[in-house]
C-alpha positions in Angstrom: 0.0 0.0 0.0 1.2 3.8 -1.3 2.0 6.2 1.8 -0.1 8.6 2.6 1.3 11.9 1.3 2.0 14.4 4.4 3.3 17.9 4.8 7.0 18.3 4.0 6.3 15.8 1.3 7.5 16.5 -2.4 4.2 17.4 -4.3 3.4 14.6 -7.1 4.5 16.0 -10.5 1.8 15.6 -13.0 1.0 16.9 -16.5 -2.7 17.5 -17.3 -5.0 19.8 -19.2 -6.0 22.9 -17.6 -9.0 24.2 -18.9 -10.2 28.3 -18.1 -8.1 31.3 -16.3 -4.6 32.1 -18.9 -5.2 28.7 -20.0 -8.4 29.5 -22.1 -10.2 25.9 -23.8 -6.9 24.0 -22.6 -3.5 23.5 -22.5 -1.2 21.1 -20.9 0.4 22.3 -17.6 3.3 20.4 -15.6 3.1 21.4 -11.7 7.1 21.8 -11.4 6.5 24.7 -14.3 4.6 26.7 -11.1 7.7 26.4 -8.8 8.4 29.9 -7.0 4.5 30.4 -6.9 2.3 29.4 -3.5 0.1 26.4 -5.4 -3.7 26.3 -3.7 -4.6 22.7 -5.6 -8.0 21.1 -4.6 -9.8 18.2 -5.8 -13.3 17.7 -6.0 -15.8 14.9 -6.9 -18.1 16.6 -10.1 -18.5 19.7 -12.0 -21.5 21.5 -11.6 -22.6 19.3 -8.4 -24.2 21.2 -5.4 -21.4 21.1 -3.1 -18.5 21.1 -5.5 -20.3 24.7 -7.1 -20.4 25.9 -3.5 -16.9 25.5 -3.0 -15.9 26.6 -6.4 -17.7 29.7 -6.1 -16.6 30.1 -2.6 -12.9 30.7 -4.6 -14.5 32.8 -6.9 -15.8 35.1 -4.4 -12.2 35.3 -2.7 -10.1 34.9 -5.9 -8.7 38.4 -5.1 -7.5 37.9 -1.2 -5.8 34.1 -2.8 -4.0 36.5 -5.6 -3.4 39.2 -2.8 -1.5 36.0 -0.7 0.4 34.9 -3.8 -1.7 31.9 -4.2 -2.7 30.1 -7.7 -5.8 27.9 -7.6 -6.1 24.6 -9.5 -9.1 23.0 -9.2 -9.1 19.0 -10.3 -11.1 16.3 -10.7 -11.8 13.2 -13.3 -14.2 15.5 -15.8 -13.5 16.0 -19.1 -11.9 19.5 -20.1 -15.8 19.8 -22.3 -17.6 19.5 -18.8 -14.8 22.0 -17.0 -15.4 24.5 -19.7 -19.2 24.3 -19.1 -18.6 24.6 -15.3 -16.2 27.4 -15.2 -18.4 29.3 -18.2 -21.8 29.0 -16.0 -20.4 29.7 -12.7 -17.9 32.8 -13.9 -14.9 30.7 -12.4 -11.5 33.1 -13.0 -9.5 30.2 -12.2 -8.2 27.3 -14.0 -9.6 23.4 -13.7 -7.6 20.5 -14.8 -8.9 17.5 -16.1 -7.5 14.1 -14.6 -9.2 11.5 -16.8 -6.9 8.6 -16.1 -7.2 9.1 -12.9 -3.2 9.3 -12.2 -3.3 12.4 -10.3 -6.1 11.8 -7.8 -4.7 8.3 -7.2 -0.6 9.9 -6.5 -2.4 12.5 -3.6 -4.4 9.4 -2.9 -7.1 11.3 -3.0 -9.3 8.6 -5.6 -11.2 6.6 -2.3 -14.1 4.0 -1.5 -17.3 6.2 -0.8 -20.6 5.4 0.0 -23.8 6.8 -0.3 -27.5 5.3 0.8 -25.6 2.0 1.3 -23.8 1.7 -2.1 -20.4 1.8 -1.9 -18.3 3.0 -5.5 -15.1 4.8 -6.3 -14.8 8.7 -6.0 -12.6 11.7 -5.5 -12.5 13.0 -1.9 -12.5 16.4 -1.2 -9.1 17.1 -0.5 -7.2 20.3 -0.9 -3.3 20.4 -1.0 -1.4 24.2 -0.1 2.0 23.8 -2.0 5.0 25.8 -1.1 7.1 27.5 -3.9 9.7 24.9 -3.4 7.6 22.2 -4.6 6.8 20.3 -1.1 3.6 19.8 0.3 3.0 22.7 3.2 -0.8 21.5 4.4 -3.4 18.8 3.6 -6.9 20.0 4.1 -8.9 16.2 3.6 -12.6 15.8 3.8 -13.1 19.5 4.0 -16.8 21.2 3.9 -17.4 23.0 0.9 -18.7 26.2 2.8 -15.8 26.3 5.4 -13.5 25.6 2.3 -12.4 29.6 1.6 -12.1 30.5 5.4 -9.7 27.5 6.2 -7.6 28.4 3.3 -7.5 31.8 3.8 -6.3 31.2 7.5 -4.0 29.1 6.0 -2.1 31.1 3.6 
């Protein structure tokens, strides 16, 4: 069984499509290409779901106090960079989603977990959101978090 990743950990490097923010209808982005920047990167179950669109526009409302920190936000999750475009186009999102299709990503922050829900148990992405330091390591791990007490955590945290 992987480790579970913990603070003062090297982040993961990955390569996926980031869809919205400078990166417009998508373009592939390496993680190590953001070194020297304060990297806010939170995963989330679905686009356009209730509690992943109260988190995301939690962000929205606050993008300007994360820019003010020197944070970048990435949002991820296993949609297609079509449905992230639809997302971030109906909810006015300034900041950049990346598309993890194969999975690879939410399964290296061991974030891709057994849920349940009314007794049926299937495979999902846990609300999770990683703070990375400018030198590439893991500075906090925010697991399970609520999508309303999502900004105010990280806020508090930066």
């Amino acid at each position: 069984m992987k480790k579970e990743l913990q603070p003062g950990d090297p982040a993961p490097d990955f390569t996926l499509t980031a869809v919205g923010g400078t990166y417009g209808n998508g373009q592939e982005v390496r993680l190590s290409s953001l070194r020297g920047h304060t990297v806010v990167l939170y995963f989330y179950p679905k686009d356009d779901t209730p509690g992943c669109t109260t988190q995301a526009c939690g962000l929205r409302d606050h993008y300007s106090a994360f820019l003010a920190k020197g944070a970048l936000i990435f949002g991820v999750s296993v949609d297609s960079p079509k449905s992230h475009s639809k997302f971030l186009s109906k909810h006015g999102l300034p900041f950049p989603l990346f598309s993890d299709e194969s999975r690879e990503v939410v399964e290296a922050y061991g974030v891709w977990v057994e849920k349940s829900m009314y007794g049926k148990k299937y495979m999902g992405t846990e609300r999770s959101t990683f703070v990375i330091a400018p030198d590439g390591t893991i500075r906090s791990i925010h697991r399970k978090i609520q999508p309303a007490a999502h900004v105010d955590t990280l806020l508090k945290d930066l």
